[in-house]
C-alpha positions in Angstrom: 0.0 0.0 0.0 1.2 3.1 -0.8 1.7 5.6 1.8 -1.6 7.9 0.8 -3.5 4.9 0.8 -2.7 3.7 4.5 -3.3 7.6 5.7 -6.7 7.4 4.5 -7.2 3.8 5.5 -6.2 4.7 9.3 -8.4 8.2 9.1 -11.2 6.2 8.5 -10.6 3.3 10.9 -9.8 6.4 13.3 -13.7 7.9 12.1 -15.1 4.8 12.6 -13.9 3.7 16.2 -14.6 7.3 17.1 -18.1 6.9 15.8 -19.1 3.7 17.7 -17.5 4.7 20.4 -20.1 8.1 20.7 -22.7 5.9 19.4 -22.6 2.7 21.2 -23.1 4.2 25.0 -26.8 5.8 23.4 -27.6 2.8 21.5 -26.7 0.6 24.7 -29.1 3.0 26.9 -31.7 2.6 24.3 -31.4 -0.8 24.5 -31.6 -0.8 28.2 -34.4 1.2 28.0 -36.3 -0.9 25.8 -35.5 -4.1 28.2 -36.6 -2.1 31.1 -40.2 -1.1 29.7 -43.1 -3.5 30.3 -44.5 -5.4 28.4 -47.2 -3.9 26.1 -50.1 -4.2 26.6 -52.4 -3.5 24.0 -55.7 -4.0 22.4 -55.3 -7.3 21.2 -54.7 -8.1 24.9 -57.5 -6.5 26.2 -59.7 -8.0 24.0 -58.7 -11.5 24.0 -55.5 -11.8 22.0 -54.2 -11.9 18.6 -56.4 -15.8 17.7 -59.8 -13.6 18.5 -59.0 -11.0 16.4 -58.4 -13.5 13.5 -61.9 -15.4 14.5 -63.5 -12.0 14.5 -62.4 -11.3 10.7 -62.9 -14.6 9.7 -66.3 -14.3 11.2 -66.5 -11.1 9.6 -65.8 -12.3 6.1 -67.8 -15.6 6.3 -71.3 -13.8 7.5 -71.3 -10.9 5.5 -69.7 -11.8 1.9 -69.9 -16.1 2.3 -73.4 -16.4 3.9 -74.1 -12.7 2.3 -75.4 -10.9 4.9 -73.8 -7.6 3.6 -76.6 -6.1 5.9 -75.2 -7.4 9.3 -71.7 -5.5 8.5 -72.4 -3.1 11.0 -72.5 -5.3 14.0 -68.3 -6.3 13.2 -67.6 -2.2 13.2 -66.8 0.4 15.5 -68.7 3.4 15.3 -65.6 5.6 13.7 -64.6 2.8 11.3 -62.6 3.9 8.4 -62.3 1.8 5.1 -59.3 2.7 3.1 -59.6 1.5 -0.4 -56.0 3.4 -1.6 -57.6 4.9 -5.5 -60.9 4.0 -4.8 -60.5 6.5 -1.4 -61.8 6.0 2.3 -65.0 5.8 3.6 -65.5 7.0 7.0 -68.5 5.5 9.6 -69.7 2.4 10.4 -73.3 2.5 8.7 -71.5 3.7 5.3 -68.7 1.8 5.5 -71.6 -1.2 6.2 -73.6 0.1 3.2 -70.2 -0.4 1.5 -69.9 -4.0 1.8 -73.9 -4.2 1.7 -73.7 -2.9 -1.9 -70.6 -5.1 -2.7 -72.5 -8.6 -1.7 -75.7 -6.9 -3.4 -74.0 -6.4 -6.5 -72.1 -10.3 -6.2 -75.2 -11.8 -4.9 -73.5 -15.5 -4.8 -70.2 -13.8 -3.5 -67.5 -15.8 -1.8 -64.0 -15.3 -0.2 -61.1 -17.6 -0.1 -58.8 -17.1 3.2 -55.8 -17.9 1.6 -53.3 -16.7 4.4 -54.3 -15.1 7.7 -52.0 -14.0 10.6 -51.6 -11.2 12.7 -49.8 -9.0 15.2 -51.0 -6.6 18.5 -54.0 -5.3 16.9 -54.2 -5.7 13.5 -55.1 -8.6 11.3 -53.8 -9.4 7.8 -55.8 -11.6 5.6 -54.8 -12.7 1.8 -57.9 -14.1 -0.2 -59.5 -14.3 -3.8 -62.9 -13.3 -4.5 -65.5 -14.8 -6.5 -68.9 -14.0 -7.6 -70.7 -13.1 -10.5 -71.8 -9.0 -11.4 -75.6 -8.7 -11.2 -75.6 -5.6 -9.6 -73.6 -2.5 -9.7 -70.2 -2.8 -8.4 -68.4 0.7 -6.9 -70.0 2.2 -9.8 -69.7 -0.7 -12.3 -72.9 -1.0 -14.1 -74.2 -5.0 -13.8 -72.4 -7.0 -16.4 -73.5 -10.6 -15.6 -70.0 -11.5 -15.7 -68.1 -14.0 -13.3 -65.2 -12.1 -11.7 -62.6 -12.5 -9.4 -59.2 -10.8 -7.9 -56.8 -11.2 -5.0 -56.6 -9.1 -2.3 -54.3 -8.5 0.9 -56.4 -6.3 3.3 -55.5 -5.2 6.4 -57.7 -5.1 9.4 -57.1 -3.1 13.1 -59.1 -4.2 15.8 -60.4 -2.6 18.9 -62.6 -3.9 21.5 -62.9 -6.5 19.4 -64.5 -4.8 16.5 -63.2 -4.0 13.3 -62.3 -0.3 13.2 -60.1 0.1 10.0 -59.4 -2.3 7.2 -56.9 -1.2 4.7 -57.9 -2.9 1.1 -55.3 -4.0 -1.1 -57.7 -5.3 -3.6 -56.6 -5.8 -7.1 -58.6 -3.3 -8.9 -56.7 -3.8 -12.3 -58.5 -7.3 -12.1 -61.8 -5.8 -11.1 -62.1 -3.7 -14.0 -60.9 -6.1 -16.5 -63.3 -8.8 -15.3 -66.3 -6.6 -15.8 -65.0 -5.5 -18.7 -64.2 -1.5 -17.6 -60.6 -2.1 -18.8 -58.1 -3.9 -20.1 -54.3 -3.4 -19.2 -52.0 -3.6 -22.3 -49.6 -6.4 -20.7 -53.3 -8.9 -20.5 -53.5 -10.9 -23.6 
């Protein structure tokens, strides 16, 4: 190595040490810290655990889109439940975030959801699953095209009290609209 090479190689060895050495008492305090703190204890603890919010979705799902009961929604929600659909936006309140799902299962009167992965963490519940169910009805504005459709979707779902009181959808609406025939992506063949 060539003289230059080994100054710069100790200046940075030198920056580095110095570094962890101002670093590593915070991030052993933080770490302390953290040990130190009880354990959390949350909404899923309060209302029976991560396995009843996953029953409670599962319930969810299975009475309102599987037995369609898109009517009963309401009795799942909290009174300030928001539904985020990301482009489709968020719909704020249990009876119109209820009339949401009430229109959905209208409109895919022989609807069904596949749970194809649940799990969950503290409060919130994540669920993959494919929908089925053919367009009788208007669908978010769809006009009734009598057309069997399905997509995937990973939604996520906070609970408190034991009541859904937010569900973020991560449906996919490319396949939505291509199903009922609203559009068609160039990359489909």
């Amino acid at each position: 190595m060539k003289k230059f090479q080994i100054a710069a190689l100790a200046a940075a060895l030198t920056t580095a040490t110095a570094v962890g050495v101002a670093t590593a008492p915070g991030m052993a305090s933080a770490t302390t810290r953290a040990a130190a703190q009880p354990a959390r204890t949350d909404n899923a603890l309060r209302s029976g655990g991560v396995a009843a919010n996953e029953r409670e979705v599962r319930a969810f799902l299975q009475d309102v889109i599987n037995e369609h009961h898109g009517d009963q929604a309401g009795r799942f929600l909290t009174r300030d439940m928001q539904w985020h659909g990301g482009t489709v936006g968020t719909v704020s309140g249990r009876e119109d975030v209820a009339g949401l799902f009430a229109g959905v299962v209208a409109s895919l009167p022989n609807a069904h959801v596949s749970i194809k992965d649940i799990f969950g963490q503290d409060d919130q519940v994540v669920v993959r699953v494919v929908v089925r169910g053919t367009q009788t009805g208007a669908l978010l504005g769809i006009p009734a095209t009598g057309r069997d459709i399905h997509w995937d979707g990973v939604d996520i779902y906070r609970l408190r009290g034991g009541k859904i009181s937010a569900i973020w959808a991560g449906d996919d609406w490319s396949a939505i609209l291509y199903y009922t025939g609203t559009y068609k992506a160039p990359w489909i063949p």
